[in-house]
C-alpha positions in Angstrom: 105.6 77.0 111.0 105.9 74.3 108.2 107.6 75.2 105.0 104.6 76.2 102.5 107.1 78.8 101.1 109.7 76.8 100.7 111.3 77.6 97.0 109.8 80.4 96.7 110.9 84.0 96.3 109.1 86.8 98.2 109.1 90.6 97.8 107.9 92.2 100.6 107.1 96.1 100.2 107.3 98.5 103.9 109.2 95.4 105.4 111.2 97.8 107.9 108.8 97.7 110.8 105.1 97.1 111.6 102.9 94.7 109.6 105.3 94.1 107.0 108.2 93.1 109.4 106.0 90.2 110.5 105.0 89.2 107.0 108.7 89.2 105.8 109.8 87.2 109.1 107.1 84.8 108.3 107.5 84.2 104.7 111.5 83.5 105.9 110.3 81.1 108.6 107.9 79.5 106.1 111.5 78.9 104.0 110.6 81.7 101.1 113.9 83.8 100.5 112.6 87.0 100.9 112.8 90.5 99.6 112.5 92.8 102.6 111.8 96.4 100.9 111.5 99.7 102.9 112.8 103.1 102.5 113.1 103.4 106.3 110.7 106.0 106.1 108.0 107.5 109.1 104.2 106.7 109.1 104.2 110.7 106.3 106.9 109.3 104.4 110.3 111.5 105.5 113.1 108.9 105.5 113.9 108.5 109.3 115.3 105.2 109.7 117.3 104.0 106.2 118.7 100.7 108.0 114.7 99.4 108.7 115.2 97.0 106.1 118.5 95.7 106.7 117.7 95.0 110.3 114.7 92.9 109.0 117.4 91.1 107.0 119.6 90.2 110.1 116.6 89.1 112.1 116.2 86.5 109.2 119.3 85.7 108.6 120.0 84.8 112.8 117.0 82.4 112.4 119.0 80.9 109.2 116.7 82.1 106.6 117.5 83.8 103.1 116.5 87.7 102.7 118.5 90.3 100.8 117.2 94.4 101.4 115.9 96.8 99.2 115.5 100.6 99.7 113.6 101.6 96.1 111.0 103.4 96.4 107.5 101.4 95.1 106.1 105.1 94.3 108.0 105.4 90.9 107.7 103.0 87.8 111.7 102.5 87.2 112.4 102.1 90.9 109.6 99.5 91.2 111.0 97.4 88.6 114.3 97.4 90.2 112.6 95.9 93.8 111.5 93.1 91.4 114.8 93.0 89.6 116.9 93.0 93.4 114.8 89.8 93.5 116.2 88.4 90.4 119.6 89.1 90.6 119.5 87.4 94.0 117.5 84.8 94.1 117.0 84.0 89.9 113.0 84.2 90.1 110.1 85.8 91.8 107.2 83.6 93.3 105.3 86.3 95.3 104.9 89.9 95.8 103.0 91.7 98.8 102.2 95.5 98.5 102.0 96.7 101.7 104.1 99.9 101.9 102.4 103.1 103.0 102.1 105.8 104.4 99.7 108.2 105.8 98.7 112.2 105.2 95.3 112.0 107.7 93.0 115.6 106.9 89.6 116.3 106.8 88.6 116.5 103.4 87.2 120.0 102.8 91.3 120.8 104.2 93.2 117.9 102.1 95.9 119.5 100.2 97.0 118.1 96.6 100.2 116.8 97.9 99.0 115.2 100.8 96.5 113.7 98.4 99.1 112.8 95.9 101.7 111.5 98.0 99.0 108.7 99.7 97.9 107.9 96.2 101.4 107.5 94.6 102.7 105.1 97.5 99.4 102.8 98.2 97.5 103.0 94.4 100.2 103.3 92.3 103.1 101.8 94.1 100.9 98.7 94.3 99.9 98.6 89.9 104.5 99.3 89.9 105.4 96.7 91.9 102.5 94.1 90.8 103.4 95.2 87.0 106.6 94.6 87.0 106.5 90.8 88.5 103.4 90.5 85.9 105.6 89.8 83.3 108.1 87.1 84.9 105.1 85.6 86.6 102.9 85.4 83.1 106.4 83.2 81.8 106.6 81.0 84.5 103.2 80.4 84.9 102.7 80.8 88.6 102.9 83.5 91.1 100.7 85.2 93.7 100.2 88.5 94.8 98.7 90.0 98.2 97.6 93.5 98.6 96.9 95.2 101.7 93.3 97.0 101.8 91.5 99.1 104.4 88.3 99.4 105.9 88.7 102.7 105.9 88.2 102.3 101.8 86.0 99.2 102.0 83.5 100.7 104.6 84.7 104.8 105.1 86.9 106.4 107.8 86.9 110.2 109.1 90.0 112.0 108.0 91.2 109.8 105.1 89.8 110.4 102.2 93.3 109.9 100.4 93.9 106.8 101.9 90.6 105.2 101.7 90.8 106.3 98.0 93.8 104.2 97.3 93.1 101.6 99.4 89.1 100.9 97.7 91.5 101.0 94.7 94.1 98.6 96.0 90.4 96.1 95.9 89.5 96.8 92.5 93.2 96.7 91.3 93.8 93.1 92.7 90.1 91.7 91.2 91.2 93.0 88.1 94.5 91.6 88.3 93.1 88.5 89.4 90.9 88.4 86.2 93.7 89.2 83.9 96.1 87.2 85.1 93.7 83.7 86.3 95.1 82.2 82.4 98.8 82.4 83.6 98.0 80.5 86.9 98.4 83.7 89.1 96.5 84.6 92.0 95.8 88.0 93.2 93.9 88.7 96.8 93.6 91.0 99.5 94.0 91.6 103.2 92.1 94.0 105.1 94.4 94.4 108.5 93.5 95.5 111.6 96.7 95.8 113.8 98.5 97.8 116.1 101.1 100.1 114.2 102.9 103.1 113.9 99.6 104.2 111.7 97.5 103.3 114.4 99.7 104.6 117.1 99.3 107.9 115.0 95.4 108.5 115.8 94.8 111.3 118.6 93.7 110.0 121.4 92.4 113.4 123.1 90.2 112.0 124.8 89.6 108.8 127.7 87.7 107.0 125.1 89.9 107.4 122.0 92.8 106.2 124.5 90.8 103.1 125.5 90.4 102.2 122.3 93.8 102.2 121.3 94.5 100.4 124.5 92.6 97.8 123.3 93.5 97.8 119.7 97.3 97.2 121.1 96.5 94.5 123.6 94.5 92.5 121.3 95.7 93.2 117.2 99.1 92.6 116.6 101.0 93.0 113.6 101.8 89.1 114.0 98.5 88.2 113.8 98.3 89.6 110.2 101.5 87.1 109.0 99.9 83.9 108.9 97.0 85.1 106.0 100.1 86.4 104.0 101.9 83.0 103.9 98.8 81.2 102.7 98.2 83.2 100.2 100.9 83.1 98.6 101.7 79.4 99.6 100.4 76.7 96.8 97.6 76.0 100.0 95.9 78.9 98.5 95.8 77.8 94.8 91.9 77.9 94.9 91.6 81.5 96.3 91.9 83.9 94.3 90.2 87.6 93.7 89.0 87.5 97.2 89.3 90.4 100.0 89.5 88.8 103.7 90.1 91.0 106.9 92.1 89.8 109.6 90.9 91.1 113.0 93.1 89.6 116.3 92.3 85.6 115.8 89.1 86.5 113.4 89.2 86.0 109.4 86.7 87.5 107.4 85.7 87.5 104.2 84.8 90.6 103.1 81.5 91.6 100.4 82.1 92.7 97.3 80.1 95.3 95.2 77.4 93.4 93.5 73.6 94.9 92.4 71.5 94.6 95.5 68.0 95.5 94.0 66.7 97.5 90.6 63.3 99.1 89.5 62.4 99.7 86.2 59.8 101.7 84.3 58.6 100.7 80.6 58.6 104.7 80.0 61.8 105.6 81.4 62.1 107.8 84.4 61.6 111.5 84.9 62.9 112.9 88.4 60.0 113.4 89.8 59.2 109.4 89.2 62.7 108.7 90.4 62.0 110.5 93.4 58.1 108.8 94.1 58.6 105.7 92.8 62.7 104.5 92.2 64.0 105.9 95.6 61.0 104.1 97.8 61.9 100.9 96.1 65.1 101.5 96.8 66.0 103.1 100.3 65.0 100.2 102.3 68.8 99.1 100.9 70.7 101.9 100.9 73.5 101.8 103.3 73.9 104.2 106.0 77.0 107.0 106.9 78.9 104.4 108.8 82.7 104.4 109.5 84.6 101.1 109.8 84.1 101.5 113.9 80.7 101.4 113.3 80.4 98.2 111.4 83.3 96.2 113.1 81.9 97.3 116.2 82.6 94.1 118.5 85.2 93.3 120.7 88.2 91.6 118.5 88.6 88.1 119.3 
């Protein structure tokens, strides 16, 4: 991999394992000093494995690259700002910051608890606006940085069971555009990735039957974590200094930019609209665009490549 990080200071959030592992060994490998943050916690967030990040560290530091670990949580607003600080007092500046800690609370809706609706939110939504807010202002002075959020199709398109973490991550989407807007003056970029990868969260889904275990199967053999990396570095490489507010998935060797909400067709009536007109005249100009009850299996429904 050539240097396009070279100079530049990375924080990585949920570096300990999975997709975040790879980003943080790439960034290194790409010559960014990184900032490999994880709790060292399990795919529902109990703290199982409080070394993650230092081993991360190691691994970098074998291939003779630069990383220092962090265990703060990005789920509160002081600790968040002291991720960004570890990156300071380290390394004397911040280039780059990729949100991709989470963790997962899977429940049909009509059972979803508050906490388990809470707990999603705090570590995807709002450890994502922490740790982004607290680079903002370092970023906004040195005019330059980028940041990379990791989305979800199971926001962007719908999932069964996760209606917390499809909340958060539709939100992660609208968070970066609007970070993007805010902060395009400054000369910082703000994008996301929409993964699809083999990890621990994957590895979580029941497979109770021969066709949810063939899936997986395949979801292992051909999505890695790895795969993911690459899109990380460019964006927040200078390579990427024309891309900004976009959402792309990454799907084995496939990139894909993703749609964004825009109006898709509108009817108007010099009177106004009673429902009865609504329902006779608005809704049959309409339906031929609505979209249907589809889960992200249904619309990425071919093989990954």
């Amino acid at each position: 991999m050539t240097q396009d990080m070279a100079g530049k200071v990375v924080v990585v959030t949920g570096a300990g394992g999975g997709i975040g592992r790879e980003i943080a060994l790439a960034m290194a490998k790409a010559g960014g000093k990184v900032v490999v943050n994880d709790l060292g916690v399990s795919i529902t967030g109990e703290v199982n494995a409080p070394g993650a990040a230092q081993q991360v560290v190691n691994e970098i530091k074998a291939a003779g690259g630069e990383a220092v670990a962090d265990t703060h949580s990005v789920a509160e607003w002081d600790s968040a700002h002291a991720i960004v600080q570890t990156a300071l007092d380290t390394f004397g500046r911040i280039d780059c910051v990729v949100n991709n800690a989470g963790i997962l609370r899977d429940r049909m809706f009509f059972r979803m608890n508050a906490e388990e609706w809470k707990s999603v939110i705090d570590v995807h939504l709002n450890g994502a606006f922490y740790v982004s807010r607290a680079a903002a202002t370092h970023f906004k002075e040195q005019g330059s940085g980028s940041y990379v959020h990791m989305s979800s199709s199971a926001g962007l398109v719908g999932n069964l069971g996760q209606t917390n973490y499809g909340a958060a991550k539709i939100g992660i989407a609208g968070l970066s555009k609007n970070i993007a807007v805010d902060m395009a003056k400054f000369n910082v970029r703000s994008n996301c990735i929409c993964p699809f990868a083999f990890t621990r969260m994957v590895g979580s889904i029941p497979t109770d039957t021969p066709e949810k275990a063939e899936k997986v199967r395949k979801v292992a053999a051909a999505m890695t974590a790895a795969q993911i990396a690459p899109m990380a570095v460019y964006l927040g490489s200078d390579l990427a200094a024309e891309v900004n507010a976009q959402v792309f998935a990454v799907r084995g060797n496939e990139i894909i930019l993703m749609s964004q909400p825009r109006p898709l067709r509108s009817v108007h009536r010099s009177g106004g609209w009673t429902p009865k007109d609504i329902n006779e005249h608005a809704m049959v100009a309409l339906k031929p665009d609505f979209y249907g009850l589809e889960k992200s299996s249904d619309v990425f429904n071919w093989e990954p490549v």
